[in-house]
C-alpha positions in Angstrom: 5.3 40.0 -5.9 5.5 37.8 -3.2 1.9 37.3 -2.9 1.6 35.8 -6.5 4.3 33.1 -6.0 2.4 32.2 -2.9 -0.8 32.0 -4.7 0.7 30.2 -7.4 2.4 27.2 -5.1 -1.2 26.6 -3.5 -2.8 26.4 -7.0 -0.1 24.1 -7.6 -0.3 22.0 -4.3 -4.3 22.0 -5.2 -3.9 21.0 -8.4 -1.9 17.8 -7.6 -4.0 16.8 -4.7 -6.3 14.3 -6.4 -2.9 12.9 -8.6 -1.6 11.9 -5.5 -4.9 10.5 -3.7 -5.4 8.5 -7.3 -1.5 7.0 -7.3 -1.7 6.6 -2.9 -5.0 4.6 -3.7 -3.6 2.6 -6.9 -1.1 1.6 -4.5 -2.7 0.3 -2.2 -5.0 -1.3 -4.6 -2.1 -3.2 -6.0 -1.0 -4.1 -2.4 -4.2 -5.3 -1.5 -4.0 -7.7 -4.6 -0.7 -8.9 -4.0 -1.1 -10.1 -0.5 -4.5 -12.1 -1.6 -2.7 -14.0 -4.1 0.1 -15.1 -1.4 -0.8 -18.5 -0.7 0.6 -19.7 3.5 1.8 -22.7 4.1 -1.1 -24.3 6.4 -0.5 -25.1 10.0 0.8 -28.7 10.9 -0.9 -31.3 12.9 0.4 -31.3 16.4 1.5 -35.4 15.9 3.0 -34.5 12.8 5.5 -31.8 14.5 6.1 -34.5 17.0 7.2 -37.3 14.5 9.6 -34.6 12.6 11.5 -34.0 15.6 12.4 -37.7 16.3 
């Protein structure tokens, strides 16, 4: 008996192996998009840092 539900939880852990590589890659995917669209402010010039602290 206890050899079927052990056969039975690694058909299920095999079966949901490439659901979770698909949904871990999506992920990433979507992360990858997200921080390409994030636009950072560009560095100042040194003499403009200078002028704002006056």
């Amino acid at each position: 008996m206890s050899q079927t539900i052990s056969e039975d939880s690694h058909s299920t852990a095999r079966q949901l192996r490439p659901v979770v590589v698909t949904v871990v890659a999506a992920k990433l995917a979507v992360f990858a998009l997200l921080m390409t669209t994030i636009n950072f402010q560009a560095p100042l010039p040194v003499a403009v840092e200078l002028a704002e602290m006056r």
